[in-house]
Each structure stands twice: as structure tokens, then as C-alpha cells.
C-alpha positions in Angstrom: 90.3 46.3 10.5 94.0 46.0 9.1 96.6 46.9 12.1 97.5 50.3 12.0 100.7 50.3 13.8 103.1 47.2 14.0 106.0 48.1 15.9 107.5 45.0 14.5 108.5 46.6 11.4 112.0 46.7 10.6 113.1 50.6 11.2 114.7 52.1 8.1 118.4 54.3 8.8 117.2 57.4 10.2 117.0 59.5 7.3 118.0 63.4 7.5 117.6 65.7 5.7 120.0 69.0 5.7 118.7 72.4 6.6 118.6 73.7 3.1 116.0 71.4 2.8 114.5 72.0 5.9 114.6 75.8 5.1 112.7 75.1 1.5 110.1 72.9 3.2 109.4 76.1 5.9 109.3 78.8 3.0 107.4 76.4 0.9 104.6 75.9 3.2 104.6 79.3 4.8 104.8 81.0 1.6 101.0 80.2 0.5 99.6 81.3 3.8 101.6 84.3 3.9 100.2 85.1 0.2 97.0 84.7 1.3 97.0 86.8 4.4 98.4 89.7 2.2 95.6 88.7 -0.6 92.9 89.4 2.1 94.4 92.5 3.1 95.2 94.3 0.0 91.3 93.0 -1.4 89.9 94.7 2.2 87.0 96.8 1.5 86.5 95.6 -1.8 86.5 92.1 -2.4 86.9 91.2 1.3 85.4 92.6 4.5 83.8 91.5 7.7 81.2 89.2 6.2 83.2 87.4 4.1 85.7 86.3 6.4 82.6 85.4 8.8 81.1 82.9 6.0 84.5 81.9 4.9 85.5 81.2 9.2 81.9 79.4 9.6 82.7 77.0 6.4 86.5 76.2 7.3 86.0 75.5 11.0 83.7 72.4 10.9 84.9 71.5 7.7 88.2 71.1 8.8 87.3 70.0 12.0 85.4 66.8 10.8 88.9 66.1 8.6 90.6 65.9 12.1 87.9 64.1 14.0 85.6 62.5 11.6 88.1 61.6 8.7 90.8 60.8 11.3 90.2 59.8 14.2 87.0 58.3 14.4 86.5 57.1 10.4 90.2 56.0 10.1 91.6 54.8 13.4 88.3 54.1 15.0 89.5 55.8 18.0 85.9 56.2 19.6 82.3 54.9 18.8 79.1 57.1 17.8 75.4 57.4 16.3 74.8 57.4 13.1 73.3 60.7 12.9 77.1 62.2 14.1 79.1 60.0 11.5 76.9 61.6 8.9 77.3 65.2 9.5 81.1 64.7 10.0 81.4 62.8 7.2 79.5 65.2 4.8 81.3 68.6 6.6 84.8 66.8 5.7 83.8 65.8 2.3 83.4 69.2 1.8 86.9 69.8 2.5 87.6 68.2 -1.0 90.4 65.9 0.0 88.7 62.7 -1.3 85.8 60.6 -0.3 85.8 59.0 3.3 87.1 55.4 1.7 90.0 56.4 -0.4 91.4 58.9 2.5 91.1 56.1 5.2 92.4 53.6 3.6 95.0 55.9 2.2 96.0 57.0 5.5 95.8 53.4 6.9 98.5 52.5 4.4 100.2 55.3 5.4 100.6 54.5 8.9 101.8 50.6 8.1 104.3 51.7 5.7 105.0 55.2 7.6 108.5 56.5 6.2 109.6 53.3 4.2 109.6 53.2 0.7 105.9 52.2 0.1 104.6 55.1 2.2 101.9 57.2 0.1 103.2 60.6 1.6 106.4 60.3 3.3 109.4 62.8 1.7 111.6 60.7 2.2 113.4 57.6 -0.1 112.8 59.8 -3.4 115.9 59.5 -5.1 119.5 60.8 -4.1 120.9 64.4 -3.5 119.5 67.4 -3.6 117.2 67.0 -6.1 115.8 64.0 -4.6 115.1 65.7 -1.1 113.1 68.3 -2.8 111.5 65.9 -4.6 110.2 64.3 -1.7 109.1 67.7 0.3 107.2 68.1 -3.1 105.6 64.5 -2.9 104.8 64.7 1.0 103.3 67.8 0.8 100.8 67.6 -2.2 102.6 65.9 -4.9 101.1 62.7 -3.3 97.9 63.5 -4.1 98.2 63.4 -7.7 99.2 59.9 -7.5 98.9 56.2 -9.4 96.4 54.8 -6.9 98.0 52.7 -4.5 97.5 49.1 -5.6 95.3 46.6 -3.0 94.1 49.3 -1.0 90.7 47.1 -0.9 92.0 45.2 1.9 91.9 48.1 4.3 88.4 48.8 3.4 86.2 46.0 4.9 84.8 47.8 8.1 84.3 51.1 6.3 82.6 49.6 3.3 79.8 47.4 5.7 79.2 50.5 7.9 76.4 52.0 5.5 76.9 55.7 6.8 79.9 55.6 5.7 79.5 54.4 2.5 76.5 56.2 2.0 78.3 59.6 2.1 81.7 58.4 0.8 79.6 57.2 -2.5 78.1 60.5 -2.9 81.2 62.6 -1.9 80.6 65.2 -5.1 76.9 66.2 -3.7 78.6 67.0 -0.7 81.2 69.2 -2.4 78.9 71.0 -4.5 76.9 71.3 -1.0 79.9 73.1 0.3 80.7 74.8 -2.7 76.7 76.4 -3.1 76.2 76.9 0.4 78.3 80.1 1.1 77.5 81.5 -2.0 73.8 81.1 -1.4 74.3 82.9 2.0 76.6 86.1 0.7 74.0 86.3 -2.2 71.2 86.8 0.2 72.5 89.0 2.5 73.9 91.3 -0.5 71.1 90.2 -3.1 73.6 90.4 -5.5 75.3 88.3 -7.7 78.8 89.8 -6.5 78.4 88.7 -3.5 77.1 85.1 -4.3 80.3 85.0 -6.3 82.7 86.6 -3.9 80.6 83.9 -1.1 82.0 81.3 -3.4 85.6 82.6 -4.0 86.1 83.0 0.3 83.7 80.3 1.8 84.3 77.8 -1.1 87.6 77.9 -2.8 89.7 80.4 0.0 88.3 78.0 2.4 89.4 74.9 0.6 92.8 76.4 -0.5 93.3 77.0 3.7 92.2 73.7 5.1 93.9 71.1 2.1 97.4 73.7 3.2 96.8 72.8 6.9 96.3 69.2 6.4 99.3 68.4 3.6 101.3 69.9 6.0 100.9 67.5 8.7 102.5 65.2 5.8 105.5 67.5 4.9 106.2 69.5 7.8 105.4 67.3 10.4 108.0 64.4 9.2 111.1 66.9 9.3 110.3 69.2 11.6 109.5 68.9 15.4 110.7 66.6 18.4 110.4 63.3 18.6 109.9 62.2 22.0 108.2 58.5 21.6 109.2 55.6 19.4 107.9 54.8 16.6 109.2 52.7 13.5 109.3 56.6 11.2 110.2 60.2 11.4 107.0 61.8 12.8 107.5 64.8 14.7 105.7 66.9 16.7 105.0 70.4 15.6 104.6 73.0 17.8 102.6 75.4 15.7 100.5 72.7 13.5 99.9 71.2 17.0 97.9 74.8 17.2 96.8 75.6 14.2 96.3 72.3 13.0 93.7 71.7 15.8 95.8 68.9 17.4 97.2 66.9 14.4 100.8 68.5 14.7 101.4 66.3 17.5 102.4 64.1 14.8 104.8 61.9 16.8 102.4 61.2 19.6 99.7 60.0 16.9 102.0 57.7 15.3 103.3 56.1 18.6 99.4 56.0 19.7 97.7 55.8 16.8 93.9 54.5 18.2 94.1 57.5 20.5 91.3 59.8 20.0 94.1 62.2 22.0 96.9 63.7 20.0 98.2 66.1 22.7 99.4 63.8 25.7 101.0 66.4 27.6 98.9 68.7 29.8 100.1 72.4 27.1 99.6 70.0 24.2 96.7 72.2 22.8 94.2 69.4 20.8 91.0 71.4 19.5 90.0 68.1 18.0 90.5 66.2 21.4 88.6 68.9 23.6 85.6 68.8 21.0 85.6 64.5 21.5 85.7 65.1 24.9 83.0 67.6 25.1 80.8 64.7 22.8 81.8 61.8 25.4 80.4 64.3 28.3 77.2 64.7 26.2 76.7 60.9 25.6 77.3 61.1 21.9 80.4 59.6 22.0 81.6 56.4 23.8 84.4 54.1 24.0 87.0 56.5 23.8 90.4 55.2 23.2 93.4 56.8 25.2 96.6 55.0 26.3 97.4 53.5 29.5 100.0 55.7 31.8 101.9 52.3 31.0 102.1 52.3 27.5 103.2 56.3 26.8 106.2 55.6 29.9 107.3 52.6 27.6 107.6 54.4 24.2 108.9 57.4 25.7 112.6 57.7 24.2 113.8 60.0 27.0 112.3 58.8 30.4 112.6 61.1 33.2 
């Protein structure tokens, strides 16, 4: 497995960015969410109620939850081991998040992390041209513009342990049965509680799409808003931060700065308030026996990165 973090990389002048640009980053992201809160609202009673949101909650949860835990931790940065039977179901429920097949996101993300912030960097908004224009163009490219693309040449070579693990390949090769699956499945559900096509359709508008729309937001802005925004309290050769609020609602990812320094850590929230969804769920597996050799860093190692000792 290629090294995810060399801390031998030279570190690039600190870029900033000024707050106008922080400011359209922060309306650009909130924006969507905000639009659909007031899309739910004004549908209430109609197209919307109680039972949609239920399905549309019981899709997004585990769907985004195997992003964070399956996609991330465990598929990308191998932070713990597990049975087959687990790296199935979380790599089917995050292939139904629609952000790519299990391959192309890890090795995606694995180039991310050696070429975090410098100018080969798949998502970073920074190093997109000059002035203004440039800055926005790189909030753009960070927070979905990125997706859309050349693919990144060689990415083969970060592939090797994910392409001779045959779960993994398995359910990365048949990542569109998988969306369809998650696409179908809430639709099936509202159409058989309201035995109507409605409410199959409506099923497919909030578990399916809604849901997608909400979890591909969350995790682009762990790209965008989580490399201007936020503290940076360990070292690391880019401009991760950590975000209080994506730490929250982004079920531990926020803590964007601590990932970066630790990469292999199946923890994200090192501090004690740090809340980690993602981490307490590992934890709860490790407990259970379904999940061993959990990686976390040494007392040692976080005192030595940490840019502000006490």
C-alpha cells in the first residue's frame, strides 16, 4: 500500500485566502442545505411528511456512514481489519451513496493525501490560478468541481491491495447494482406502505435522490470547507483544518486536521469533546469482536505534531 502521509514533502507557502472568499465558500455550501430545509418544509403535508423523512433518515444514515467508515477509514487508510461479511455491507451501503466505486474513491483519496494542498492535489482549492477569480475557482474545484474531472493519470499504482482483496473488488466492480439497490429500495418501501405509485415515486425523490443530494453536500465539504476553515492545531505538510460543525455533522470527518496529521487513525476526534460518530461506531465493532487491529496514535506521536504544546 502506497504511503499515505510523508511528512518529508516539501511544504508549499501557506496559502490564504481573504475573507470574501471565505465568506462565498460558507454561503456556497450553506446555501443548498438551507434550500433544502425550506424545500421540506414548504412540501410538509403534501409531498413530505413523517414517513418520508423516516425512509429518507434510515437510507442516509448507513449510507453515509459506510462513506466515513467503510470508504474511509477502513477501505482507504486501512485503519482497522475486519470479516468479509462487514467489508461487504459497507461497501455496498457506500456505493449507494453514489460518489464512485470503492477503487476510484480510494485511490482518489490516497492521491489526495500524498499531494494534499500542492498543485497535483485532486481536490485542494487552492493553486487555481491568480486573484479573485482564481480563489473562486478553486472553492468551485474543491467542493464538487473536482469530481467532474480528467482522471488522474497512474492512479493504478495505489490500487494493488484493494484490487487482490476480492470483496472489494467484487462490490467496487458492480458499484451500479448497488446504486440502483439504493435507488429501488426506498421506493419499494413508500410504495408498500401507501400502495401507491405516489408514494413509490415520492420514496424515490426523499430516500434516493434527497438522500444522495444530502450526503455527496456533507462529504465535498470536508474538501472545501475543511481546507479554509477551522484550527489547525497539528502539523502537517497542507491546510487541513478542523471544523467544528462538519466535525458534528459530518460524523467525525470535520476533524480534518487531525486526520491529515494521523492519517491510519481509525480516530478522527483526538480530544475528549471531539464528537466522532464514525469512531464511536468502530469502537462499538472492536468491543463486539468484528473489528481488530485498530489503529490509533501513540500519546508520543500527537505531543510531537502538536504546533502549540502546552
Amino acid at each position: 500500500m502506497p504511503t499515505c502521509l510523508n511528512d518529508n514533502l516539501s511544504t508549499p507557502e501557506s496559502p490564504v485566502l481573504p475573507p470574501s472568499v471565505k465568506l462565498i465558500n460558507l454561503v456556497a455550501v450553506a446555501s443548498p442545505f438551507i434550500g433544502f430545509i425550506a424545500a421540506m418544509t414548504f412540501l410538509w403535508g403534501w409531498g413530505f411528511n413523517w414517513m418520508y423523512l423516516t425512509i429518507m433518515l434510515c437510507m442516509l444514515f448507513p449510507t453515509a456512514l459506510s462513506i466515513t467508515i467503510g470508504y474511509h477509514r477502513l477501505f482507504t487508510h486501512r485503519s482497522f481489519e475486519t470479516i468479509g461479511p462487514v467489508k461487504f455491507i459497507l461497501g455496498v451501503l457506500g456505493s449507494m451513496a453514489l460518489e464512485g466505486p470503492i477503487i476510484k474513491w480510494c485511490v482518489t483519496h490516497r492521491h489526495h493525501h500524498q499531494h494534499s494542498d500542492h498543485v497535483d492535489d485532486a481536490h485542494s482549492p487552492y493553486h487555481h490560478g491568480a486573484g479573485f477569480g482564481g480563489m473562486i475557482k478553486g472553492f468551485w474545484h474543491s467542493h464538487i468541481g473536482w469530481f467532474f474531472a480528467p482522471e488522474i493519470p497512474n492512479l493504478s499504482r495505489y490500487a494493488k491491495d484493494l484490487l487482490e482483496d476480492k470483496v472489494i473488488h467484487f462490490v467496487s466492480s458492480t458499484f451500479v447494482v448497488w446504486v440502483m439497490l439504493g435507488l429501488l429500495l426506498p421506493a419499494a418501501i413508500a410504495g408498500l406502505i401507501t400502495m401507491t405509485w405516489t408514494g413509490a415515486l415520492l420514496g424515490l425523490v426523499w430516500g434516493g435522490l434527497a438522500r444522495i443530494f444530502i450526503v455527496h453536500h456533507l462529504t465535498w465539504s470536508i474538501n472545501s470547507v475543511c481546507h479554509i476553515w477551522g484550527a489547525r492545531p497539528y502539523r502537517s505538510h497542507d491546510e487541513s483544518r478542523n471544523n467544528i460543525l462538519m466535525g458534528v455533522i459530518g460524523f467525525g470527518e470535520g476533524w480534518h486536521n487531525n486526520h491529515h496529521a494521523f492519517p491510519t487513525s481509525a480516530r478522527h476526534g483526538l480530544a475528549w469533546w471531539q464528537i466522532d460518530v464514525s469512531w464511536w461506531i468502530i469502537r462499538l465493532m472492536e468491543m463486539v469482536g468484528l473489528v481488530w487491529k485498530v489503529r490509533l496514535p501513540a500519546e508520543n506521536q500527537i505531543a510531537a505534531k502538536r504546533l502549540n504544546p502546552a
